[in-house]
C-alpha positions as CSV (number, residue, x, y, z in Angstrom):
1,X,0.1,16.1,1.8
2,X,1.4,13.1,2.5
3,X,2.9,9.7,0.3
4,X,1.8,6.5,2.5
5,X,3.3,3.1,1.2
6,X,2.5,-0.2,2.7
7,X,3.9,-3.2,1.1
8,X,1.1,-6.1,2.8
9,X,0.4,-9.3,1.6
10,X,-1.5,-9.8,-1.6
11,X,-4.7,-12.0,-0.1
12,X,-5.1,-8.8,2.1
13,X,-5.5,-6.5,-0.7
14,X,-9.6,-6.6,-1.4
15,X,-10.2,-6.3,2.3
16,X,-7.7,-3.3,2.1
17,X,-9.2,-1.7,-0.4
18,X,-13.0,-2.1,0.3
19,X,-11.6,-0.3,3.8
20,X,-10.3,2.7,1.8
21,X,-13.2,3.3,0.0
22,X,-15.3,3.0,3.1
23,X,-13.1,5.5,4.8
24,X,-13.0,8.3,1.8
25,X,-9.6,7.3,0.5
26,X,-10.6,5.8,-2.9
27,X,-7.9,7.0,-4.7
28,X,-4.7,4.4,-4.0
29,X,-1.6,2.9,-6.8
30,X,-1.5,-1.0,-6.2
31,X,2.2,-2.3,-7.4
32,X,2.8,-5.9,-7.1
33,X,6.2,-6.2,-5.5
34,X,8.9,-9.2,-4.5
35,X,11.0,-8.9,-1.3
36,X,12.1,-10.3,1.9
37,X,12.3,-8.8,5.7
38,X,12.6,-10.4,9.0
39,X,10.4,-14.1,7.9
40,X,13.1,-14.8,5.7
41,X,13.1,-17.5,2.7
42,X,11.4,-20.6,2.2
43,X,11.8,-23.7,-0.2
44,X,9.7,-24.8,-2.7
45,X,9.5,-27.8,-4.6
46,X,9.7,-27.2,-8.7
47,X,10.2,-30.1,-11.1
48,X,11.3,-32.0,-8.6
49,X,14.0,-30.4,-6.7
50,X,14.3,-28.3,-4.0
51,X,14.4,-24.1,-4.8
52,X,15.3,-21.9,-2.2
53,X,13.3,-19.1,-2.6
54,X,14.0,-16.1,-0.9
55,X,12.2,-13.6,-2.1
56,X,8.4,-13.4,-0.9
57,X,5.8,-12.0,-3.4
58,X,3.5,-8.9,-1.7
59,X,1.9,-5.8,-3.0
60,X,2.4,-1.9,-2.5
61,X,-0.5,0.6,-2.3
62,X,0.5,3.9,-2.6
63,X,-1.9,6.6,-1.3
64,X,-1.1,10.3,-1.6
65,X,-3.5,12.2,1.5
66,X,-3.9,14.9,2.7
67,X,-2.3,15.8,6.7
68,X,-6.0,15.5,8.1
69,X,-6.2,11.8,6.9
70,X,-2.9,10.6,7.2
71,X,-4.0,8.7,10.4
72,X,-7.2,7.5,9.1
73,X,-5.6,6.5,6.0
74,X,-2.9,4.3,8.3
75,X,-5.4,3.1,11.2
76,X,-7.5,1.5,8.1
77,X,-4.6,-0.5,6.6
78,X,-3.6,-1.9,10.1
79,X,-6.7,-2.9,10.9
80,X,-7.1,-4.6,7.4
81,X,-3.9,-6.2,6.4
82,X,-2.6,-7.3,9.9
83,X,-3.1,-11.2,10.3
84,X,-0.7,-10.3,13.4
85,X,1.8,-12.5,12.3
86,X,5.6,-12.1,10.9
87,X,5.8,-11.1,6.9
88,X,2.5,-8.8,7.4
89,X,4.4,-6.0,5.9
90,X,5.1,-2.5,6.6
91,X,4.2,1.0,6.2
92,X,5.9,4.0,5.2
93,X,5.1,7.6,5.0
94,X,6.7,10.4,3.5
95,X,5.9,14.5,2.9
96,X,4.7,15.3,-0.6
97,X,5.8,18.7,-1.5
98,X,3.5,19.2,-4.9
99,X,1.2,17.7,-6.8
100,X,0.3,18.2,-10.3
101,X,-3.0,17.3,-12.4
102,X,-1.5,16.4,-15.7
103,X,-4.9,16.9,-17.7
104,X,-5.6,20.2,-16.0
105,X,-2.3,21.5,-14.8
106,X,-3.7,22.5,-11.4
107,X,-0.8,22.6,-8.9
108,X,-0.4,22.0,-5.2
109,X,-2.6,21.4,-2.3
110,X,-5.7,22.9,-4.3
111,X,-5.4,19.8,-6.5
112,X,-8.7,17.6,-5.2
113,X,-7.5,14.5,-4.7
114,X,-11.1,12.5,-4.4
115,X,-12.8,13.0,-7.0
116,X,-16.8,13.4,-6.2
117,X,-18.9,11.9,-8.9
């Protein structure tokens, strides 16, 4: 299994998402998030002075997959979040060693994760 995190900007989230669902990966964490990367800081005006602000304000989906659809699961979120332009975000995947169903207590790979209603 793997843990894919990709911190993109927050108008690309519904387009992300609707993509997911499309492509069999319902099943995704959304986690508003504030950082900055290589666009830097910009200044905004707030009772009328000048704040520097340098943190930039984006969102994290977290998807947990399986190997076979780690590449769909990535493929999807390029083609959705990328206004292919600086500050898009990025993506980041790691190995999941376990998972565990708290309700059910199932364990591991054998643990569905999408749910077929």
């Amino acid at each position: 299994m793997k843990k894919i995190e990709a911190i993109i900007r927050p108008s690309k989230l519904k387009d992300v998402q609707r993509a997911l669902k499309a492509a069999e990966i319902p099943c995704i964490t959304v986690v508003p998030v504030k950082g900055t990367g290589l666009q830097k800081g910009y200044s905004e005006r707030y009772r009328g002075t000048e704040q520097a602000m340098i943190l930039k304000t984006r969102v994290m989906i977290i998807c947990i997959v399986s190997n076979e659809n780690k590449e769909k699961c990535i493929d999807v979120i390029l083609e959705n979040a990328s206004d292919n332009r600086l500050g898009d975000g990025k993506i980041f995947v790691y190995d999941v060693e376990e998972a565990i169903r708290i309700s059910s207590k199932v364990r591991g790979c054998k643990l569905p994760l999408i749910r077929t209603v």
